[in-house]
N, C-alpha and C positions, 0 to 999 in steps of 0.2 A: 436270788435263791441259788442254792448249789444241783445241777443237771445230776443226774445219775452218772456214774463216772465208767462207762462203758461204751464201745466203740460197735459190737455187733451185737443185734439184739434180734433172737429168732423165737418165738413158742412151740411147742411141740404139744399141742392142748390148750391147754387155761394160760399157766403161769411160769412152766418150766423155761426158764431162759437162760441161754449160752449165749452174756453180753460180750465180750471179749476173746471173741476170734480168733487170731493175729495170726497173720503171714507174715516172718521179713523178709522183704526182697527188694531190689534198686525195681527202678524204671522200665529194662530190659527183663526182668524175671528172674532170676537164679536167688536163693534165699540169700541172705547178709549172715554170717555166722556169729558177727561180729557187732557192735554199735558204730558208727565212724566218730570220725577225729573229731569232727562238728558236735558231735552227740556229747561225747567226751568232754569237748569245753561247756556243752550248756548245761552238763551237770554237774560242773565246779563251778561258774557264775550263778544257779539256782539256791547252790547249798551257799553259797557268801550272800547270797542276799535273804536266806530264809534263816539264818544263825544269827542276822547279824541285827541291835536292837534300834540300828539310825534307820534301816527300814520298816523290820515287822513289827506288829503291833505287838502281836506275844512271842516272841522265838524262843523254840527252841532248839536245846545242843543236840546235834545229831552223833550220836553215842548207841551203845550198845542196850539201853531200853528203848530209845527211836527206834531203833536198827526193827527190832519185832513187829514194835507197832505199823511200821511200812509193811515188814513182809506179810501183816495179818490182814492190812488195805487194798494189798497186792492181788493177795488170794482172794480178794470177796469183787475184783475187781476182774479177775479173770474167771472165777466160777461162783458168782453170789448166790446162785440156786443149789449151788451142792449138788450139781450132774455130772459131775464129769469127773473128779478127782476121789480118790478115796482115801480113808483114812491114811492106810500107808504111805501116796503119792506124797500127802502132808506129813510125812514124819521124815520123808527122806528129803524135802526141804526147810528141814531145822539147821541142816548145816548151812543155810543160809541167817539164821536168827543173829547173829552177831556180828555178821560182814556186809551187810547190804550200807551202813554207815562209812565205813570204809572205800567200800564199791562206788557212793556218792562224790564224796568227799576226793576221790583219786582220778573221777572218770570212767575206770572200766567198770562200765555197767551188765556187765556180760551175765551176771545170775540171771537178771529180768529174763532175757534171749533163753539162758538154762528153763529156767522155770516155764516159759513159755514153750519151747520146745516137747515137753511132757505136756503140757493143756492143749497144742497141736495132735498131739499123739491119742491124747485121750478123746477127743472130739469126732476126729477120723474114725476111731474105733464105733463109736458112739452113732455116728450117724451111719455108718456102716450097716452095725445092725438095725438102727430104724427102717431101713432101704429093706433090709431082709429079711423084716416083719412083715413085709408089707404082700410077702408072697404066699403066706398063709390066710386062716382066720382067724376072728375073734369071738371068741363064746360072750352074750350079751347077755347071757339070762342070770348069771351069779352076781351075789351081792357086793361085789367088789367096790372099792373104795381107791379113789386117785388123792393120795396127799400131795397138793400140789404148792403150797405154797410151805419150803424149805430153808426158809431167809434163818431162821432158829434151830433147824433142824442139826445134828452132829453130824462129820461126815462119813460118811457110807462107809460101815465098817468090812466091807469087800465087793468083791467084780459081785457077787452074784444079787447083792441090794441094788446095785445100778442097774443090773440087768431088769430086774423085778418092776425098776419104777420108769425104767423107760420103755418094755412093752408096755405098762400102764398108760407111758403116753402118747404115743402112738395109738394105742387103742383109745382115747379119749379123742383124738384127732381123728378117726375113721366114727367114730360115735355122730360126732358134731358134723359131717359131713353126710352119712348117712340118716339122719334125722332130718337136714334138709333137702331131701329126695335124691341123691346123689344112688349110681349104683355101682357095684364092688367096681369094675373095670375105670370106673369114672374115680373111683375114690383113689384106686392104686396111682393112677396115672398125676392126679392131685399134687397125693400126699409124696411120691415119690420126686419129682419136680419138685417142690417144696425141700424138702430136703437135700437134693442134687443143689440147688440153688444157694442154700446154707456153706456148703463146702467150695462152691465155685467165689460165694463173698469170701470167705477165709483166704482165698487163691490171692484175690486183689489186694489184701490189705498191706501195706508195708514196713519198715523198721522202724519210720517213722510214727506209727499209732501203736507200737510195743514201746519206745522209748516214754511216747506222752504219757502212756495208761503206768509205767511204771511211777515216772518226776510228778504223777499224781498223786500217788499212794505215797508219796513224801510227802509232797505240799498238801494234802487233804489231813495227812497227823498233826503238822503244823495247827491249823482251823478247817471247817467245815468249807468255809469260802474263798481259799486261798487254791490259786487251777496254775498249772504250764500250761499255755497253747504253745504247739507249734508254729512255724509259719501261717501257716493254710488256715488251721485254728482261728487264728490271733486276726486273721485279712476278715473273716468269716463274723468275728466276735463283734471287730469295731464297724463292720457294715451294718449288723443289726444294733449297733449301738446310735448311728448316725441315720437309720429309716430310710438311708437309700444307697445305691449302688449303680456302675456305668456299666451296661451290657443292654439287653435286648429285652428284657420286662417277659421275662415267661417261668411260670415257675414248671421243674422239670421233675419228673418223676423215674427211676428203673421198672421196668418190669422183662423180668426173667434176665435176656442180655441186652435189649434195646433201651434206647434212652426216649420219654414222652413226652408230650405236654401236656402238661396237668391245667393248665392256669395261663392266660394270658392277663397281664399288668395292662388295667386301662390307660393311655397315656404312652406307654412306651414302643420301641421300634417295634415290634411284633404286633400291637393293635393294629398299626399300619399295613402291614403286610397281609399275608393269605393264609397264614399262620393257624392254628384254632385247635382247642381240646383237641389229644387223643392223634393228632401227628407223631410221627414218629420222625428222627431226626438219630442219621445213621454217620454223615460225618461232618470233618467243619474243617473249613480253610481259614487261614488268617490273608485280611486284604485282599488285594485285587488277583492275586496268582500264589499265595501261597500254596503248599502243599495240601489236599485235603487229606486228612488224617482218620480213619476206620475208629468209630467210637462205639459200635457193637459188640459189647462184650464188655465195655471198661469200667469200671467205678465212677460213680454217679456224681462225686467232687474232680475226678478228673475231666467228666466231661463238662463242668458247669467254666473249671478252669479253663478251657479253651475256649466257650461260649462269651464265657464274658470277656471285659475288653474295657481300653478307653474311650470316654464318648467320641464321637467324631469318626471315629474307626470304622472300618469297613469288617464283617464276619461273612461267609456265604456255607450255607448250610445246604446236607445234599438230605431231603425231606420225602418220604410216604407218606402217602394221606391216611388219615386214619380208617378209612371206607376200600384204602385197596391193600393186596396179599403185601406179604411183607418182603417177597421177593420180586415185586415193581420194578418198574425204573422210576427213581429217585430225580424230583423236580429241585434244581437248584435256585438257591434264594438267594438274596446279594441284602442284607440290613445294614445299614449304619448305629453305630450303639450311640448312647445316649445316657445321660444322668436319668435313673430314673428311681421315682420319689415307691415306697414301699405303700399304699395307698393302705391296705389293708393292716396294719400297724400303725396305722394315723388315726388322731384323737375324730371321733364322728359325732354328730347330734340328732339327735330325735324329739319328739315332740310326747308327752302323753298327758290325755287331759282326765283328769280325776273327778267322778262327777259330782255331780252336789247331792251333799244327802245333809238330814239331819240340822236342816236350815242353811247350810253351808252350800255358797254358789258353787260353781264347776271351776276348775283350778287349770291352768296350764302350766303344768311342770315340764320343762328343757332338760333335757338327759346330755351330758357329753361321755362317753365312753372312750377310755381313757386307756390302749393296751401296754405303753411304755413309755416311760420317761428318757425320751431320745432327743438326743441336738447331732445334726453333723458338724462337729467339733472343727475340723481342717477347712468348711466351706466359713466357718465364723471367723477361723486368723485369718482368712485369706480377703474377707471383708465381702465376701459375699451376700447380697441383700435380702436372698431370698432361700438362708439355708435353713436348711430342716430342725424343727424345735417345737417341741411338746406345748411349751410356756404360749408362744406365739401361734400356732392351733387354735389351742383352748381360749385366749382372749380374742382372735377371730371368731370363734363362735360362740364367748360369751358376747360380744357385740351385736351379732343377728338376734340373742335371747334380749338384749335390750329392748332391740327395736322392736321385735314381736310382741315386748310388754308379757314378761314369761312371770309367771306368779312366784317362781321359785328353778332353782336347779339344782339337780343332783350331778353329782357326778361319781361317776360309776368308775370303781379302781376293782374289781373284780378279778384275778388273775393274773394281776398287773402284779411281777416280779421287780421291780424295779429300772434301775437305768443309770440316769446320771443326779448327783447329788445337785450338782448349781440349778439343771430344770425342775428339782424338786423344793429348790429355795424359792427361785421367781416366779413358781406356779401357785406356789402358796402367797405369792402377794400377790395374787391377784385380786384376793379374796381376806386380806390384812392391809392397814395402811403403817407400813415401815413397822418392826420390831424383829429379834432376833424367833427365826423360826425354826434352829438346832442347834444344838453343841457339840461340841465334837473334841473328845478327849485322848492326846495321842498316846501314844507309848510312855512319854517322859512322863505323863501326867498332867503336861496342859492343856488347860480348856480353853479351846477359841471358841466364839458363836458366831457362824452365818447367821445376818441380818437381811431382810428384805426392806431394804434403802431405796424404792421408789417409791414415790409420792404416788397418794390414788388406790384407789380401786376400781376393776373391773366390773367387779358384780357388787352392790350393797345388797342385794335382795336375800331370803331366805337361801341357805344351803343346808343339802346331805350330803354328806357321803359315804357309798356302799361300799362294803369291802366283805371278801371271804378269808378262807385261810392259805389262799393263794395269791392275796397282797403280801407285800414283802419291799423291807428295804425303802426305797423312794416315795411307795406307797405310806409306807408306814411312817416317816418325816411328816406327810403330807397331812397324813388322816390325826398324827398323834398333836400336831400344831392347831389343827382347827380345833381338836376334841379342848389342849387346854387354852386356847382363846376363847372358849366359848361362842367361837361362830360360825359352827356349823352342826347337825345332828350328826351320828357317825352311827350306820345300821347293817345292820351283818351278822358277820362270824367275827370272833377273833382272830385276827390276823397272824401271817406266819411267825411274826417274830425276830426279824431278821437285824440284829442292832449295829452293825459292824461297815464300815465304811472303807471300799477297796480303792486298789488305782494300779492302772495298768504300765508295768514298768516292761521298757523294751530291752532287751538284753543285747541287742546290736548297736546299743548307743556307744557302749562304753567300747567298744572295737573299731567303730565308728564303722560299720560294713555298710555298703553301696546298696546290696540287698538283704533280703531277709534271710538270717541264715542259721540264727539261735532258737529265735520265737519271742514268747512274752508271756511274763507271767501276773496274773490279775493277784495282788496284794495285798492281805489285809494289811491297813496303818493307824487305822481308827474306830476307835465308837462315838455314836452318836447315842445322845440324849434328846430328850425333847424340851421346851421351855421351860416346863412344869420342873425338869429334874429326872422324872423319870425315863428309864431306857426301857428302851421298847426291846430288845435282848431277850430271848427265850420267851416272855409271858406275852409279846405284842400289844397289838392296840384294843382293848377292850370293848366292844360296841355299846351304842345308850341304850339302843333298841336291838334284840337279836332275834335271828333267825332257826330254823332246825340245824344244827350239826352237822354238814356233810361228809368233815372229816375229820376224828379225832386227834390232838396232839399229839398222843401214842405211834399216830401211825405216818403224820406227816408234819413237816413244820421244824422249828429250830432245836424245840426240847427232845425230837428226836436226836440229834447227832451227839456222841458219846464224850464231845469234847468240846461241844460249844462253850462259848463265857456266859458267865452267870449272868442273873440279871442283877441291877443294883442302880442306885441315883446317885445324882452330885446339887449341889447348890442350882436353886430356880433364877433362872435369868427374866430379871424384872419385863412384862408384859402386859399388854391390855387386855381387862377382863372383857370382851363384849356380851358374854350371858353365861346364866350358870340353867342347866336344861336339869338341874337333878329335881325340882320341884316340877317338872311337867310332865317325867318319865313314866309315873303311874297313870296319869289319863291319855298318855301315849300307848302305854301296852294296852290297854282296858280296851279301848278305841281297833289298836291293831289285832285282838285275840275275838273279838267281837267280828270284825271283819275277815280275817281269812277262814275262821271258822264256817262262814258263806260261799268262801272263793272257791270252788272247786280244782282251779288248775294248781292255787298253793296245796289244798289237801294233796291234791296227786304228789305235787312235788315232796311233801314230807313222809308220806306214803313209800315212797319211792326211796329217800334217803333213812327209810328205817328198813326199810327190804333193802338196800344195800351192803349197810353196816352188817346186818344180820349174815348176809350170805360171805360178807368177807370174814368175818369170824369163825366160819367154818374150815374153812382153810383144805378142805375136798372135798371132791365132785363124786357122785354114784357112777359107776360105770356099766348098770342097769340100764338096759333101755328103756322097760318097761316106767321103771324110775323116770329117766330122765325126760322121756315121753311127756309123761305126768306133769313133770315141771314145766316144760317145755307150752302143753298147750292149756295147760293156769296161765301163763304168760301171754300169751294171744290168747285167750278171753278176756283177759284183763285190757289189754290195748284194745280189742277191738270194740271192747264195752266204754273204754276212753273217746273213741272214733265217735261211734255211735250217739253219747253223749254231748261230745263236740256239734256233731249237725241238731241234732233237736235243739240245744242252748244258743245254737248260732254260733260259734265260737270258731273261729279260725282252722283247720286242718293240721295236725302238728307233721312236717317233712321227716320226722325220726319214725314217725309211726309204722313208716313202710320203707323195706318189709318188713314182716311182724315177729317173722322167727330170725334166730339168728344161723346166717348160710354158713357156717363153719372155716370162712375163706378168713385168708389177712386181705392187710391192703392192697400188697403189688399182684396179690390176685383176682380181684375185682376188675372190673370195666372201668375202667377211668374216666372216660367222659362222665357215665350215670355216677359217680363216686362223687367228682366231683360237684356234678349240677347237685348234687343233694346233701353237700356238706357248705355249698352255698346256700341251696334253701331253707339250711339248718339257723344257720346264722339270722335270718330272718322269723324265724318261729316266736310266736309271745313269751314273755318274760314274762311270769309270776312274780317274782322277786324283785325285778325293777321297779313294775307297776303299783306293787304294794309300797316301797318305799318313796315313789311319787306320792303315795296315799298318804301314807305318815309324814309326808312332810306338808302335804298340806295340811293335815289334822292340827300338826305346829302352828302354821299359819292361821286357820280357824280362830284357836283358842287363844291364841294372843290377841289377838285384835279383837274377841269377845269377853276376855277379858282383863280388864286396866290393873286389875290385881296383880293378878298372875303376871300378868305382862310384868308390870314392874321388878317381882321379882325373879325373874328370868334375864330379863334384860335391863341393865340399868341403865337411868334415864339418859345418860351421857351419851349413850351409845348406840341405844334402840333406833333413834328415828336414821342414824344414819347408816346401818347394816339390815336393818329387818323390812326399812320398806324403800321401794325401789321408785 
């Protein structure tokens, strides 16, 4: 799936965001007026490879209709909320409309810099006066209205509309604070800091995240999924592509100018040590006497860049405890780094047993949970035995589902974005024995098909799989292969839609540099089909069995982007039918609408996603206390009447329930410790939605084996006894 294509992302309220910040300046500080000589070649090796049709899937000529369509990418990339720029700032770069092609195509990228220079200017102003809001009041008793969601909105046709909607938000930001017991001197000091801190990230950012956010706004007209990473990007991109990384296993946080710890990685050099939530970590030396280096104040990739390291390597970190003042003295720590495996993006399994009703015994369904399709790539040329691979996970713990005699498994692709294409081949045969499980149709128009050419399967027993609209890509290979082999149910949402097949090309190959010094840019070169013929492109994977709507195509997903590829088919690559589930789907929904109409946590959950949509449609907030009061304690009555419920029913405690109002803070202003112990015990909280499609697939299991009918026509006989019973 394509990231939002912005580099600083602050609120000022609800929704008001200024993603796109950008300072440039070298390493020393002093701004770059300029692009360098480095930047310059990598926007003449981007444009030869994005024009050119031996590598893009679709190219196009970068010309004076491109030329707009960047600068109109550009502008939603530096202010996609409409706060900062106004209509005239946008008319005085039209003399950009017809040279940014040119600007590419030569190197001097220097408009970007231009244009950025003015969304600098505008932002400063901007937060300026939010700071000097803050020394007054705000009258709460008027019917005022915050439009806060401007993604459609035209822009500000003067200073004095910007002025208008950024008291607005300021004062919706002193509302949400003040609603959570906060008092005025507590809110200024807040809300000011907050914003100080907005202008101190702008300070850090460098010429390097102006040039990427521009070679974006190219490469995104190109397709929706075609990106430049820089360096840093690109080191960043293929770590979490391969699930692990050599340094010290801690995930690290900013707050205000220090750098935290947020997270210790079970398993890695910092479990070992004294290490623990909520440290603070003020500098770092390399090896046994390097220099310790002051990382109080710096960007939170620069400090992770020194952190980490090659395994074997020695770091020593000068550390405050999280329990003393922040001007301590500083306990030095001496780590050795280490390969360490990303545990929390690794495939997991659980157990849930569905119980018997309706004659029907009690069912053990195996869940694997599934967050990405990752191989570490370099650990497999190098013939490493034990590199990181999604395929090889997932058939480890379809094996423990063996032995435990699991009636059935789902596997849960939930959120799961994608990854790489070959673990989305071999993952599907775990669960097929050999046939082609994609197609994949380049440029020229040829269709080759990945096949899964290993003998066997993993699992023969009953399969689901779940997906929402946050499957995407790998996922969608995966789910749209079992859907037309017929061997598995597929329950959800419709998935993102995502049909397009990238590959990450390095643009220091062809100069052959020693280190990194271009970047890389992720490339579309392909679509993918499924066996059936159909491409999953724009409409995605259809579910047999669906769920409530979390989120509309309109608002998220492929059929969003203004210039994705259509959808369309090609000829079916001959396949084995193992069942056709459309004669079972009625006494599957009958079964499942009978059911969660009892379940109260799904009622919540649909409850909930109908009071979401609702309230995103609104698109503004009351600026009414008394109003938002109102709302506010509907809201905890309702959780607490959920709580409440929960202990009579017996039902588990849900970790989101508290607190119950919302404290008006962001992240990097919370307590970190409790943030994180409770976005850990979030992850632990019951799944409605899981449990239910455990449920429906036992209901599959049920009725096939009650009846021979049915059964046969679902499964035919060839194929039944060896995929459906275990």
């Amino acid at each position: 799936m394509k990231p939002i294509r912005t580099l600083l992302a602050f609120s000022l309220g609800l929704a008001l965001v200024a993603p796109l910040a950008l300072l440039a300046r070298n390493d020393n500080g002093p701004m770059l007026a300029v692009p360098t000589t480095d930047q310059a070649t990598t926007s003449r090796l981007v444009y030869g490879l994005l024009s050119d049709s031996r590598y893009a899937y679709r190219p196009r000529a970068l010309d004076d209709a491109l030329s707009q369509d960047i600068l109109k990418r550009y502008l939603e990339a530096l202010d996609p909320g409409k706060v900062f720029f106004t209509a005239q700032d946008v008319a005085g770069f039209d003399q950009y409309k017809t040279r940014l092609d040119d600007a590419i195509k030569s190197g001097d990228v220097a408009p970007a810099w231009a244009m950025f220079a003015v969304y600098r200017q505008r932002m400063n102003e901007r937060l300026t006066q939010a700071r000097t809001l803050l020394k007054g009041n705000f009258d709460f008793t008027t019917d005022e209205q915050y439009q806060y969601d401007r993604e459609d909105a035209p822009w500000a046709a003067s200073k004095d509309v910007l002025d208008t909607l950024w008291r607005q938000s300021v004062k919706n930001d002193w509302l949400r604070l003040k609603l959570a017991g906060k008092k005025p001197d507590e809110i200024r000091k807040t809300l000011d800091k907050r914003y100080a801190n907005v202008l101190d990230s702008v300070s850090e950012l460098k010429g390097d995240d102006v040039f990427q956010s521009f070679m974006n706004a190219y490469a995104s007209a190109i397709d929706p999924h075609t990106d430049y990473m820089n360096p840093r990007s690109a080191e960043n991109f293929n770590l979490t592509m391969s699930n692990s990384l050599e340094g010290i296993g801690a995930v690290l946080q900013k707050q205000d100018d220090v750098v935290l710890i947020r997270e210790i990685v079970p398993g890695g050099p910092a479990s070992r040590s004294s290490l623990k939530p909520g440290d603070r970590i003020t500098a770092v030396g390399q090896g046994a006497s390097g220099e310790m280096k002051d990382i109080v104040g710096v960007r939170i990739d620069d400090a992770v860049q020194l952190i980490r390291g090659a395994a074997d390597s020695q770091v020593r970190l000068d550390v405050i405890s999280a329990e003393a003042p922040l001007d301590a003295k500083p306990e030095r720590l001496v780590l050795t780094r280490a390969k360490v495996r990303l545990e929390d993006q690794a495939a997991k399994a659980e157990t849930i047993t569905v119980p018997a009703s309706q004659g029907e015994p009690a069912r053990k369904i195996g869940v694997i949970k599934l967050p990405g399709f990752y191989q570490d790539f370099d650990a497999r040329r190098r013939g490493d035995e034990n590199y990181a691979s999604a395929t090889r996970d997932v058939a480890r713990l379809l094996a423990q589902f063996r032995a435990q005699k699991m009636d059935g498994v789902v596997l849960d692709l939930r959120n799961n974005g994608g990854g790489s294409l070959s673990e989305a081949v071999e993952l599907t045969g775990l669960f097929i024995d050999q046939g082609p499980v994609v197609q994949v149709r380049e440029s020229s128009g040829r269709v080759s098909v990945e096949d899964d050419r290993k003998p066997g399967v993993a699992w023969t027993g009953p399969l689901a799989v779940l997906v929402n609209r946050g499957s995407a890509s790998a996922s969608e290979i995966v789910a749209g292969a079992i859907q037309d082999y017929g061997r598995g149910l597929i329950i959800g949402e419709t998935t993102f839609g995502k049909g397009t097949v990238q590959n990450m090309v390095d643009l220091d190959r062809w100069p052959a540099n020693e280190k990194p010094r271009f970047g890389q840019v992720k490339l579309t070169i392909a679509q993918f089909f499924r066996p059936g013929g159909s491409s999953t492109q724009n409409k995605g994977v259809v579910p047999d069995v669906g769920f409530p709507i979390s989120v509309d195509a309109s608002e998220y997903g492929e059929s969003k982007f203004d210039n994705a590829l259509p959808w369309t088919r090609i000829a079916v690559a001959p396949h084995v039918q193992y069942g056709n589930f459309v004669s079972l789907l009625g006494k599957l929904d009958a079964r499942h609408d009978a059911r969660v109409a009892k379940d109260i946590e799904f009622q919540w959950f649909a409850e909930d996603v109908a009071s979401f949509r609702e309230q995103q449609a609104k698109k503004s907030v009351s600026l009414n206390e008394i109003a938002r009061r109102t709302e506010r304690d509907k809201f905890d009555a309702l959780r607490k009447r959920r709580a409440e419920q929960r202990v009579f029913l017996g039902i588990e405690l849900d970790p989101l329930l508290q607190p119950l109002s919302d404290d008006g803070l962001q992240d990097s202003e919370r307590n970190v410790v409790q943030d994180a112990a409770r976005d850990k015990a979030a992850k632990k909280r019951t799944d409605p939605l899981l449990r239910e499609s455990a449920a429906i697939l036992g209901d599959a299991i049920g009725l096939l084996g009650a009846d021979a009918k049915l059964s046969a026509q679902v499964l035919p006989e060839s194929h039944s006894a060896g995929h459906w019973v275990d």
